[in-house]
N, C-alpha and C positions, 0 to 999 in steps of 0.2 A: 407596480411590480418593483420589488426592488433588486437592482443590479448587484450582483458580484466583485463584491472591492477588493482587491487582489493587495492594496495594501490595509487592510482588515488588521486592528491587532486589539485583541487579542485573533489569530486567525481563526481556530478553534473555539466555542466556548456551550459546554455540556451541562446541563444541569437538571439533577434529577431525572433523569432519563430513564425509560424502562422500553424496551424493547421487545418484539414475540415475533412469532411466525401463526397462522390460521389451521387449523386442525385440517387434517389428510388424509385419504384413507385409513377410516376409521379410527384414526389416532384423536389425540385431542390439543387443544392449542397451547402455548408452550411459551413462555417467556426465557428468553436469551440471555440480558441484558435487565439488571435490578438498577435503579434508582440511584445511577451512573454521574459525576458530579468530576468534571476537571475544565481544564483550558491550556490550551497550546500558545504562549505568543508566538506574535509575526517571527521566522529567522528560528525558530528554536527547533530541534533535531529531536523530538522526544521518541521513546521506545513503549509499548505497548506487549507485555508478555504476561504470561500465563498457560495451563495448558492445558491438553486439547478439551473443547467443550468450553470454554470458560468465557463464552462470550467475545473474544477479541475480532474475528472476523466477521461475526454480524454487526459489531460497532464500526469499524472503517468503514465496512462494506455501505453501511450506512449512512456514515459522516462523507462521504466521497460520494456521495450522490448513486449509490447505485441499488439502493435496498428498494425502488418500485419495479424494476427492470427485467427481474428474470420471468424468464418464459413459463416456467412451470408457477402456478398461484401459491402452491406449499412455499413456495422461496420467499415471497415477498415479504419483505419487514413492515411491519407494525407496530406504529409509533402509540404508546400505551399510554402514556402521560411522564410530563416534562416534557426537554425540547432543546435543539441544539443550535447554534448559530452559525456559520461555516461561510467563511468571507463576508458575514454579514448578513446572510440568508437564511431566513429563519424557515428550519427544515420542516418542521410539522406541518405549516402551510404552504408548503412551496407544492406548485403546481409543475406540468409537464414541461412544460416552455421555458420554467424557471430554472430546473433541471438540467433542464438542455445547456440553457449559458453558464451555468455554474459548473458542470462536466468539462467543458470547452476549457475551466480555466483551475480543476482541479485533476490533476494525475492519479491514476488508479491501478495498480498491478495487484490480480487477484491470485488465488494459489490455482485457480484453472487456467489462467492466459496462457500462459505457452502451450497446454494443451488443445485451446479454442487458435490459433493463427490463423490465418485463411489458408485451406492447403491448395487452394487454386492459384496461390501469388509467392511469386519469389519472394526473399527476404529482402532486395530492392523494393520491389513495389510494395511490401507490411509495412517498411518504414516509414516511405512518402503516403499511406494511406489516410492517418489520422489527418496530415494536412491538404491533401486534394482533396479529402469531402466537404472540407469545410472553406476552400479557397483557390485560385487560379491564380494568383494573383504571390509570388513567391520567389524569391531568388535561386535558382535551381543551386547554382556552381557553388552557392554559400551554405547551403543546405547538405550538400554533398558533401561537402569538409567537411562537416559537422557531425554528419554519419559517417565518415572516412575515422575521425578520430575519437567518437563512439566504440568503435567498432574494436580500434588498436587498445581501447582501453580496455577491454573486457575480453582482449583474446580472440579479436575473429577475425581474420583474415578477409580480404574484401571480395576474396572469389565466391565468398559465402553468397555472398548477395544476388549470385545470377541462382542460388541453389532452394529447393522448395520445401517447407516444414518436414514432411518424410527422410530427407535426404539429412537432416539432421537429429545429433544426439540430442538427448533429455538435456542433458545442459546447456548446450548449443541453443534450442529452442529457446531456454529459458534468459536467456543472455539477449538473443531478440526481442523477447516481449519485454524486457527492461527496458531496453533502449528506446522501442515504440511509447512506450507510456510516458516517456519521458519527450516525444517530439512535440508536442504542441507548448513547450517550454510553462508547466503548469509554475503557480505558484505557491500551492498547495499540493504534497504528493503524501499520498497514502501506500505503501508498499508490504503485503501478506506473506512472510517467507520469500523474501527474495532471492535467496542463496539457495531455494529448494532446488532438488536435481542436479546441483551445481558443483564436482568436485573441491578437493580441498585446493586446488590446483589455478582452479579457476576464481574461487570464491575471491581474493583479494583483488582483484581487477573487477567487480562489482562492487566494492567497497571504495574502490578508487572513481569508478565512477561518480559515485554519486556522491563522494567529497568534493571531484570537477563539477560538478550537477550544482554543488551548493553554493562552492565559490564565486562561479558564475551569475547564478543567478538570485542569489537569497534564498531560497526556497524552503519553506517551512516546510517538514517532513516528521510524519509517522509512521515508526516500521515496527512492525509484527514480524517478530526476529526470536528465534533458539540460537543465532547464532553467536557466540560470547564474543569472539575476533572482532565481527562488525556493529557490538552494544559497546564496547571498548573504544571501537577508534572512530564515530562517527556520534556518539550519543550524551545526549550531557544528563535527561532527565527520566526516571522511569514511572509507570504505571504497572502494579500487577494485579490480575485480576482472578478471580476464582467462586465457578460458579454462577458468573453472574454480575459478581460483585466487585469493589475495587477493593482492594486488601491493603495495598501500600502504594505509596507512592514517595519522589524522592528525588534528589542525588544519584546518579546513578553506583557512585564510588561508596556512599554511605547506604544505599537502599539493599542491599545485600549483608551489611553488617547487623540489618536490625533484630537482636536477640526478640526484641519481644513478640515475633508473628511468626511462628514455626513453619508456615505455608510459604513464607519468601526463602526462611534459612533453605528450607528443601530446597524450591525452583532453583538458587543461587546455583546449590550443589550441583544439581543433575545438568545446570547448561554447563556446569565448568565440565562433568565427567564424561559429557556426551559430545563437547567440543570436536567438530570434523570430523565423527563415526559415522555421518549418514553414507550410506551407498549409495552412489551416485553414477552417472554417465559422464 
């Protein structure tokens, strides 16, 4: 079985990939993701855009180990032909167990996390959760600065922490499930609309985050982002996708100038126009 190399570079690497879901109540089966072809190196911040439907969240969700996972059988991705590499783990064969260790050391925030928190645990006990299930064995008092200044980073005051998912707003939650995904210090992070829910208020203390996130640790990162603020100041390379398909890829300062693909000139346009209009909590 082969182990998860956390210094993997390229960390990333796609090729030919074709992705589906299984037919559903009387629906039928459906490919996601077309004959998908890039690579992330180790240390690089790349962005993932496109919009809705265009495949971007069945691809993370995938490459982040978590397309066998969901509960319901309609969810589960299906890997059609080609195949992707991910610390070195080659996905099509990776087995349950394989998963496991690879999960352990890739971070994952989906666009439903803040909605799924445990609402039986404070937001002390969500944070320490990812590492007590996986260890006893941890420096409390150093872990605790750690979320102490998590916390100052993104706007939360530390009274939050005695306080339980209900008692917090839509952004609030979502400022907690960053932080969670970010405790097992991956070295791979995959991040779906992180800004979702997030005022404009709040949004650059997320941004700030996980520019601390990066500094700290290297951490190779792919974000599925609308949000132009946080493709601006944390991204150097893009991907966009549409349909399926990969359409451009790029520079991120040049990827938006490209006259010749009318589907990026749009995307370009609508994140600059739609920049910090979402309604939020």
């Amino acid at each position: 079985m082969i182990e998860p190399n956390g210094s993997a570079d390229p960390a990333v690497l796609v090729s030919d990939l074709t992705l589906g879901y299984p037919a559903h109540a009387g629906g039928v089966a459906h490919n996601a993701v077309e004959g998908v072809g890039f690579e992330v190196r180790r240390g690089e911040v790349r962005a993932l855009l496109g919009e809705s439907g265009s495949g971007k969240s069945t691809l993370v969700r995938f490459l982040a180990g978590q397309g066998a996972t969901a509960g319901d059988r309609s969810a589960r991705i299906r890997v059609h032909s080609g195949d992707a590499n991910v610390l070195g783990v080659p996905m099509r064969r990776a087995g349950k167990r394989q998963l496991t260790r690879l999960t352990a050391r890739v971070g994952y925030l989906g666009q439903t996390s803040s909605a799924t928190l445990p609402p039986d645990l404070n937001v002390g006990d969500i944070l320490m959760q990812p590492i007590t299930e996986r260890s006893r064995r941890f420096d409390r008092a150093q872990l605790g600065e750690q979320i102490a200044e998590m916390m100052d980073l993104v706007g939360l005051s530390l009274s939050k922490l005695q306080e339980f998912p209900y008692e917090l707003s839509k952004g609030q939650r979502q400022r907690v499930a960053i932080i969670r995904s970010l405790m097992l210090a991956p070295s791979l992070y995959f991040a779906d609309e992180p800004t979702l829910g997030v005022d404009a208020l709040g949004r650059p203390g997320i941004i700030e985050l996980f520019r601390w996130y990066r500094e700290r640790s290297g951490a190779t990162m792919v974000l599925v982002s609308h949000d132009i603020a946080m493709l601006e100041a944390l991204v150097e390379q893009v991907l966009v996708m549409q349909q399926g398909r990969l359409v451009g890829a790029g520079d991120i300062n040049e990827i938006f100038r490209q006259v010749d693909h009318s589907y990026v000139q749009q995307l370009a346009r609508a994140l600059r126009a739609t920049a910090y209009d979402e309604i939020a909590e």
